[in-house]
ROKEVEX-192668 format. One record per residue (C-alpha): residue number from 0; x, y, z; residue in three letters. Coordinates in nm, 4 decimals. Layout:
# residues N
     k         c1         c2         c3     r
   NUM          X          Y          Z   ALA
...
END
This chain:
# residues 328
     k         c1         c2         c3     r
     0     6.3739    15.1096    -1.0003   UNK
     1     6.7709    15.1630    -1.0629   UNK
     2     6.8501    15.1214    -1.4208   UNK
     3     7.0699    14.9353    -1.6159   UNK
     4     7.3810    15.0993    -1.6149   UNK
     5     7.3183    15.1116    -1.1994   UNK
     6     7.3171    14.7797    -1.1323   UNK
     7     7.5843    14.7172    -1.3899   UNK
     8     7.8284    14.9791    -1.1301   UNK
     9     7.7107    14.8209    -0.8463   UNK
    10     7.8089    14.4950    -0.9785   UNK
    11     8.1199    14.6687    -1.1187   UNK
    12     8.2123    14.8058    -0.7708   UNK
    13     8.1149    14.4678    -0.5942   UNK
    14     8.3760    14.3249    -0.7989   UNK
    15     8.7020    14.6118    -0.7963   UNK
    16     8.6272    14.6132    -0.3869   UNK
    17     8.5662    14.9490    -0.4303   UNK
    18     8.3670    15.0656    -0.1286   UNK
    19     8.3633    15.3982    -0.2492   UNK
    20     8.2278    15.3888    -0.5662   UNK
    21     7.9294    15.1192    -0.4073   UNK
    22     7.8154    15.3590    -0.1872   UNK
    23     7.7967    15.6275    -0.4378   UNK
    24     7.6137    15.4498    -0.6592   UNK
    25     7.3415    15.3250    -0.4014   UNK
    26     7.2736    15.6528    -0.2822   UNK
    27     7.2340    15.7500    -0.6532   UNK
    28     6.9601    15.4646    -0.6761   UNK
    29     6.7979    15.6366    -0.3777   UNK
    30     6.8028    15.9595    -0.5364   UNK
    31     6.6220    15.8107    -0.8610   UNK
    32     6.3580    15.6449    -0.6585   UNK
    33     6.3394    15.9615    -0.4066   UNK
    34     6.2704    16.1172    -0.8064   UNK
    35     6.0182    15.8330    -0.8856   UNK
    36     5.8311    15.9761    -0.5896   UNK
    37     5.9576    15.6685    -0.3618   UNK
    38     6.0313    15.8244    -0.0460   UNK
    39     6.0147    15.5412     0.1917   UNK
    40     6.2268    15.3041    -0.0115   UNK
    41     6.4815    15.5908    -0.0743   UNK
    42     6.4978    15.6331     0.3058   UNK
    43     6.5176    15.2491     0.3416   UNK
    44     6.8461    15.2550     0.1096   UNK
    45     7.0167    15.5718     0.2799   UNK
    46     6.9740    15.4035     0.6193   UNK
    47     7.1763    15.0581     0.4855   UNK
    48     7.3662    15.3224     0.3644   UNK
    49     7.4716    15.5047     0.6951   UNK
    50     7.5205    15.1540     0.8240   UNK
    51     7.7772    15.0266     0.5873   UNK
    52     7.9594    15.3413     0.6479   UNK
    53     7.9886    15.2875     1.0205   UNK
    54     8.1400    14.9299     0.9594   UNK
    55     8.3757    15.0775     0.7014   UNK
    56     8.4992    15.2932     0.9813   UNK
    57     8.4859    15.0547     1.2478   UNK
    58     8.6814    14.7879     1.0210   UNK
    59     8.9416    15.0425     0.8925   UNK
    60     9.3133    15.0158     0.9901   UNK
    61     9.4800    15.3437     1.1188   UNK
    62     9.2195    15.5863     0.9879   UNK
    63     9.3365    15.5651     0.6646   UNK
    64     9.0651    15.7065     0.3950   UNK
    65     8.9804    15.5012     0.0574   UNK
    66     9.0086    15.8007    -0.2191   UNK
    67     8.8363    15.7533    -0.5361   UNK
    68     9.0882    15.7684    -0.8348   UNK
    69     9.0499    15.8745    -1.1835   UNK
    70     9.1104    15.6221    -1.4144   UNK
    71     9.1797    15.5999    -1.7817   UNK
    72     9.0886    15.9484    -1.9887   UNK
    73     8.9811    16.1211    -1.6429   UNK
    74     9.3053    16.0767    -1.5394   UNK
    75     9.4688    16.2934    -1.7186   UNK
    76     9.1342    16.5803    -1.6600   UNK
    77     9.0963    16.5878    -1.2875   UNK
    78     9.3176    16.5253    -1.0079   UNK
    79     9.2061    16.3751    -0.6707   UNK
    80     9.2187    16.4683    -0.3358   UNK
    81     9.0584    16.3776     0.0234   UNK
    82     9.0549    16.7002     0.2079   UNK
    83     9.0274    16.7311     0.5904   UNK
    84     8.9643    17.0742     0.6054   UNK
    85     8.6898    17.2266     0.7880   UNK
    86     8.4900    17.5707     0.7367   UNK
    87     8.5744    17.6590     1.1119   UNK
    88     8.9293    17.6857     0.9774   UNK
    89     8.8017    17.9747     0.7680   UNK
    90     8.8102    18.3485     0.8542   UNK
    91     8.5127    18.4341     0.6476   UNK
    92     8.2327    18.7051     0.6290   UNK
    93     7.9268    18.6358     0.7830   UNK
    94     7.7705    18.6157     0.4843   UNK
    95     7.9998    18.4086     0.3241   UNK
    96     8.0415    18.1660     0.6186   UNK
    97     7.6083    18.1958     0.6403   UNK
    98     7.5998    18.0833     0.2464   UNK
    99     7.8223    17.8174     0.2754   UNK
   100     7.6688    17.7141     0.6102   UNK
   101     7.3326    17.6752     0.3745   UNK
   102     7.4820    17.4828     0.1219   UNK
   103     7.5980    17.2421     0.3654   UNK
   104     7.2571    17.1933     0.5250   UNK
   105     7.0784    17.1562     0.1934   UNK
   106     7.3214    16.8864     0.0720   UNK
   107     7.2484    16.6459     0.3838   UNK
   108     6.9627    16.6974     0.3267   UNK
   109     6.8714    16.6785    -0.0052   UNK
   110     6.6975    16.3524     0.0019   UNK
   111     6.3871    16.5547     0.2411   UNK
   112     6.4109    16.8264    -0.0186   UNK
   113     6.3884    16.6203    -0.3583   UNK
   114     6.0405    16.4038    -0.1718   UNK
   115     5.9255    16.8105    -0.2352   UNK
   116     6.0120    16.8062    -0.5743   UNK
   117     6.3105    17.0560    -0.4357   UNK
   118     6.6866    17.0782    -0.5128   UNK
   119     6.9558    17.1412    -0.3384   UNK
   120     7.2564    17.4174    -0.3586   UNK
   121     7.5252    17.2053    -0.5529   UNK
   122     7.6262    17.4448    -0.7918   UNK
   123     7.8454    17.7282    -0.7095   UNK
   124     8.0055    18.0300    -0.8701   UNK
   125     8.2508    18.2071    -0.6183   UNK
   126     8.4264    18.5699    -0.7507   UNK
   127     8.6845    18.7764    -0.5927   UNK
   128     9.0495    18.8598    -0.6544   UNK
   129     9.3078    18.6034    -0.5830   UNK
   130     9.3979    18.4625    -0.2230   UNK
   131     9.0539    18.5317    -0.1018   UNK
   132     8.9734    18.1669     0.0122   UNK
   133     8.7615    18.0177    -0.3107   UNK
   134     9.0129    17.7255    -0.3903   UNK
   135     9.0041    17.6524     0.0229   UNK
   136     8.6201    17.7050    -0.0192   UNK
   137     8.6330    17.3795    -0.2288   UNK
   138     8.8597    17.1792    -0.0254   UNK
   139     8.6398    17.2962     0.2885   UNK
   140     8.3421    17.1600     0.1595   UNK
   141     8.4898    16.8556     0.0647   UNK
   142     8.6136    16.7882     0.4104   UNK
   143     8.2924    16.8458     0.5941   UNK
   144     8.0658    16.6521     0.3647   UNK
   145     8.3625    16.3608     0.3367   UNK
   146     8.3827    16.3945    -0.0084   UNK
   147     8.6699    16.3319    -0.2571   UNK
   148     8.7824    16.6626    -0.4064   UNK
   149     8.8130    16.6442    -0.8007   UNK
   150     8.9846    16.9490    -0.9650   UNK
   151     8.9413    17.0185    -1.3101   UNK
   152     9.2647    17.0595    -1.5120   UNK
   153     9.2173    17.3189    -1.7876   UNK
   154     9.5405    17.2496    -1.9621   UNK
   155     9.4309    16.9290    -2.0379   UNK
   156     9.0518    16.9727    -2.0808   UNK
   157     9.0658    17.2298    -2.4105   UNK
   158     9.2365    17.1621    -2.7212   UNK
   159     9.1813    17.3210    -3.0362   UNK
   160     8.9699    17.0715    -3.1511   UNK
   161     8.5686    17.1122    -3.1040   UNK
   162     8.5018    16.7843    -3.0631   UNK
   163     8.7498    16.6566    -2.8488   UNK
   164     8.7027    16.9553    -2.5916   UNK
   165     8.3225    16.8842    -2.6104   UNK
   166     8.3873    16.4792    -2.5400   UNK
   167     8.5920    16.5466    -2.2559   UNK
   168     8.3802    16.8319    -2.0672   UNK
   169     8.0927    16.5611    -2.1290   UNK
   170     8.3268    16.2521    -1.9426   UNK
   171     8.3857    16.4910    -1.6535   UNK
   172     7.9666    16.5626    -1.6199   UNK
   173     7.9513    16.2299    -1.6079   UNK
   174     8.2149    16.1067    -1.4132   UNK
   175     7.9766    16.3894    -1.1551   UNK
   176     7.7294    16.1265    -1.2021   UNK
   177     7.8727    15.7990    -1.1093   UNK
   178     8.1678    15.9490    -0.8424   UNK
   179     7.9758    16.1531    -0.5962   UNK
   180     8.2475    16.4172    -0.4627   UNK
   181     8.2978    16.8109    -0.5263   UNK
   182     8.4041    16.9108    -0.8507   UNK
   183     8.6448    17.2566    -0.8986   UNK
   184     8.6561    17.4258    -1.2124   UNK
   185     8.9747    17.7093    -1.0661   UNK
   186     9.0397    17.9987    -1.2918   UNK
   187     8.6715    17.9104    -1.4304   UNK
   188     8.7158    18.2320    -1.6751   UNK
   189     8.9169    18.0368    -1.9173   UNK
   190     8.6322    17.8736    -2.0340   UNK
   191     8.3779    18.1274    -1.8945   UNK
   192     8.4438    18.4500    -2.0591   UNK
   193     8.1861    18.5997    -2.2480   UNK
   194     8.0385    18.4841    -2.5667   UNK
   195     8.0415    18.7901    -2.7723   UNK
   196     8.3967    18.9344    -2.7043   UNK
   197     8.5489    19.0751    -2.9961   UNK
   198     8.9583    18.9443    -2.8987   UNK
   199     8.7450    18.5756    -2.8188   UNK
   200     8.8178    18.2405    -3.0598   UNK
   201     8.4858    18.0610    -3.1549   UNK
   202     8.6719    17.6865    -2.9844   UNK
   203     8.5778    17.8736    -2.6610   UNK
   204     8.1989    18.0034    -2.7280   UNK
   205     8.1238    17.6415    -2.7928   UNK
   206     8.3291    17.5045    -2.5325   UNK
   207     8.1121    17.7662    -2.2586   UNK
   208     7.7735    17.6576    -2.4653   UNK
   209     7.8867    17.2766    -2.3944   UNK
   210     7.9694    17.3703    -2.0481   UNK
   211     7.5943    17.5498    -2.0204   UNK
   212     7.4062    17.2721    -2.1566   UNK
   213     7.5631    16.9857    -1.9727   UNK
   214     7.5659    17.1791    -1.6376   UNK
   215     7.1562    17.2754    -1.6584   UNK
   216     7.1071    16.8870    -1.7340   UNK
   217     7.3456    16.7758    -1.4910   UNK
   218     7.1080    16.5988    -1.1853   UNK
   219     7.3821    16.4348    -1.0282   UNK
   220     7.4697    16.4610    -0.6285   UNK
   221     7.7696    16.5955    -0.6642   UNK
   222     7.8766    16.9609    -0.5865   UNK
   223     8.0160    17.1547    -0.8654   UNK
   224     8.2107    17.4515    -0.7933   UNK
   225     8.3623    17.6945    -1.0581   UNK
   226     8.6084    17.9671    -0.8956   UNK
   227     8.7109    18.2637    -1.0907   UNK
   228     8.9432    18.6141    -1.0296   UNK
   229     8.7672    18.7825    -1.3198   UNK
   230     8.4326    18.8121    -1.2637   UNK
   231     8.4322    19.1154    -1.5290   UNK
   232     8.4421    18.8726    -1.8227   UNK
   233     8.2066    18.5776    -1.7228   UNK
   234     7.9369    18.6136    -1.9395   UNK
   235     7.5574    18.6753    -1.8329   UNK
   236     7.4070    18.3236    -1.8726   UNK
   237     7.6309    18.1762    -1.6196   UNK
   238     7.5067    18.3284    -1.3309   UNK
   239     7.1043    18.2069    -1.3952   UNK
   240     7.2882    17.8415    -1.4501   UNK
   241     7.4340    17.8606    -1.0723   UNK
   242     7.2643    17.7843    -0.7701   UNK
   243     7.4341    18.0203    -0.5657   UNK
   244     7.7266    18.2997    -0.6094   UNK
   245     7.9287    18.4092    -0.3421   UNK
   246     8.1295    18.7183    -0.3744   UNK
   247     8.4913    18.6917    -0.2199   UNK
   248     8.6584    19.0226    -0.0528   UNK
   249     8.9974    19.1258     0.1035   UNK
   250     8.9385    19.1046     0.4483   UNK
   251     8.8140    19.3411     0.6518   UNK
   252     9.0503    19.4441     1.0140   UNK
   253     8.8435    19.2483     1.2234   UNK
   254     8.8809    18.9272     0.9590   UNK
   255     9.2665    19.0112     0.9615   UNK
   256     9.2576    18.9822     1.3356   UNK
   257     9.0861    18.6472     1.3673   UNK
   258     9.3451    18.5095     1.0656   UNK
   259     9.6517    18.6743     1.3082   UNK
   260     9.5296    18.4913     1.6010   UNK
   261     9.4949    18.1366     1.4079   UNK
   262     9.7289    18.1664     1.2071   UNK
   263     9.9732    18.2624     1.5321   UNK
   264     9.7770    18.0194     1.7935   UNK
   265    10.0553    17.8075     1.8849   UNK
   266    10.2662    18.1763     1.9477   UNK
   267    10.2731    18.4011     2.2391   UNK
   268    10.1530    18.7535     2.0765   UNK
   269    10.0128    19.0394     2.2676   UNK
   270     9.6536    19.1542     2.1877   UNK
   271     9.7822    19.5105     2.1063   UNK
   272    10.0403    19.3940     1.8855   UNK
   273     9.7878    19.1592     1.7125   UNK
   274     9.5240    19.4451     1.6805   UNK
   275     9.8425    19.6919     1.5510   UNK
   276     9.9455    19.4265     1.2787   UNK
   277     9.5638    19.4042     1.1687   UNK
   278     9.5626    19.7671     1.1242   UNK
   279     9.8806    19.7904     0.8942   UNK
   280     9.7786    19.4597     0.6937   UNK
   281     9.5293    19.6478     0.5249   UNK
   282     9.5059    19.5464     0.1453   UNK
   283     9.6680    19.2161     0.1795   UNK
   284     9.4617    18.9531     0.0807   UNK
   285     9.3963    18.6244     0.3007   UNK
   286     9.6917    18.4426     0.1529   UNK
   287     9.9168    18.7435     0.1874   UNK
   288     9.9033    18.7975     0.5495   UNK
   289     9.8997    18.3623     0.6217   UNK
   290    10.2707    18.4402     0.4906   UNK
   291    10.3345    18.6912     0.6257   UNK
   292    10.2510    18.5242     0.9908   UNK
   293    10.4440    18.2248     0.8686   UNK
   294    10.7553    18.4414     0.7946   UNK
   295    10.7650    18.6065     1.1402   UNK
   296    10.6691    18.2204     1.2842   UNK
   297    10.9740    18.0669     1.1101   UNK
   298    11.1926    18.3391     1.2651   UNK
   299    11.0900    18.2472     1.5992   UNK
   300    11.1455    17.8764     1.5838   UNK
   301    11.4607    17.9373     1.4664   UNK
   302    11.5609    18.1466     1.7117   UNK
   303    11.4130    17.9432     1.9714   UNK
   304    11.1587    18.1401     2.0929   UNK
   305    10.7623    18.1370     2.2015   UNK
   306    10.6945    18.4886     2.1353   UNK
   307    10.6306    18.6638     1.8267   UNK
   308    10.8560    18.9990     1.7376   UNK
   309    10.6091    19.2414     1.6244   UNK
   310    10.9174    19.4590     1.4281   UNK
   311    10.9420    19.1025     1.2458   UNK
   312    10.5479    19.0217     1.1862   UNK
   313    10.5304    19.4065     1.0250   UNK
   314    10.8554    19.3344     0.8546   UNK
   315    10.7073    19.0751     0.6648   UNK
   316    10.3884    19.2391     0.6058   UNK
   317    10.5095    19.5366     0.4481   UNK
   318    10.7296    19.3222     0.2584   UNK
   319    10.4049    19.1719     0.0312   UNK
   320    10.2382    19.5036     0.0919   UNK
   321    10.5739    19.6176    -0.1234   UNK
   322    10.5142    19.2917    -0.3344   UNK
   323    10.1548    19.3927    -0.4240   UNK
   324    10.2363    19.7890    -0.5258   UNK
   325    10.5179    19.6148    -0.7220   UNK
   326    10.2756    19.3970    -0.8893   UNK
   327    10.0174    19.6592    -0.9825   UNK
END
């Protein structure tokens, strides 16, 4: 039976016309009675469900989207978006694009897995150096589940002050609860580093033993995704509190290929010149060469032209290749 505080959001949502948050909540009653062992009536309630959906579709006005907004001390702790991405926009691995293709899967259908006692993939730990794709992981997820995207905003999640770091981590878990959507915790390693480093303050060992504790009780149908650079530092207990962890790469030449082509679709560029530029692109992350296509793009729509220069797409290449030695 939904509990107290249930009906009270229903009522609550009833009342703000917010659509949104109704729907979230029902299908949180059906995962409590899917719980109780109340399959059929948990069915019954997704299926009213999928059918208010389709007349919030049908009824809305130039395909605009509702998006769920923070409100009050959440506000200022996690900023909302409505993605539209999709993972086919992705130049992935295969076993990146196969893990995230699983995840997917088990989230619509989590209801059939919970009437096993099973749980779905919602919680995620993705690693890899930067421009890899883990932030567009997020918003690609969101996008094919339709789900608002909620990221995390460190600066204003840890003070220096236990308790008040502690309070807010626990109204984000539970804003997980009542807002269904995808959560991102970016540059996770701020709050993920290892317990026992010698250089580490003891405001962020408690914060990480917070985060532990409320993310092995957290039940909720939401997707929780912490994305790090550093995967050197996370400490040991977080990967036995994730459901999955994907392992982000530069890509490979026939990765850098595929990104050349989309990223260059609308563009007249020869296949040899495509497969020479994936050659000399080697070591630039996925966010490196997108700019760099964009550069030699810009060039041609300001000169007026269709085709890509291939002097101007390596031009621009070995200009972050120059960037990166630079950096290092």
């Amino acid at each position: 039976m939904a509990t107290a505080q249930q009906i009270k959001s229903l009522l609550e949502s009833y009342s703000d016309a917010d659509g949104e948050m109704f729907v979230s909540v029902a299908l949180q009653i059906a995962a409590h009675e899917a719980r109780a062992g109340k399959g059929k009536l948990a069915s019954e309630i997704k299926r009213l469900v999928d059918e208010i959906r389709t007349k919030q579709k049908q009824a809305k006005v130039g395909g605009s989207v509702p998006i769920t907004r923070p409100a009050g001390e959440l506000a200022a702790l996690l900023s909302a978006t409505y993605p539209r991405t999709k993972l086919s926009e992705m130049v992935l691995a295969p076993e990146q694009h196969a893990s995230l293709k699983l995840v997917l899967h088990e989230y619509r259908q989590q209801a059939k897995l919970r009437e096993h006692g099973l749980s779905a993939r919602r919680k995620l730990l993705l690693v890899g150096p930067p421009g890899v794709g883990k932030t567009m992981t997020a918003w690609a997820l969101a996008g094919e589940l339709k789900l608002p995207l909620f990221t995390v905003q460190l600066h204003s999640l840890i003070t220096k002050f236990m308790g008040e770091t502690a309070a807010k981590l626990f109204a984000i878990f539970e804003s997980m609860r009542h807002t269904r959507g995808v959560y991102l915790f970016d540059e996770f390693d701020a709050i993920g580093s290892m317990r026992e480093g010698g250089n580490d303050v003891g405001e962020i060992r408690r914060v990480l033993n917070s985060f532990l504790q409320f993310l092995e009780q957290d039940e909720s149908d939401s997707l929780i995704i912490a994305a790090t650079n550093l995967e050197a530092i996370l400490d040991d207990a977080l990967f036995r509190r994730f459901d999955d962890f994907i392992r982000y790469q530069l890509p490979g030449e026939s990765e850098r290929r595929a990104l050349i082509e989309n990223r260059l679709s609308a563009f007249k560029v020869s296949k040899r010149d495509t497969k020479q530029m994936a050659t000399v692109s080697d070591g630039l992350s996925h966010a490196e060469l997108c700019r760099a296509c964009d550069q030699a793009a810009k060039l041609a729509v300001l000169a007026d032209r269709r085709n890509i220069d291939s002097s101007e797409l390596d031009s621009a290449i070995q200009t972050f290749r120059e960037r990166k030695q630079t950096i290092k």
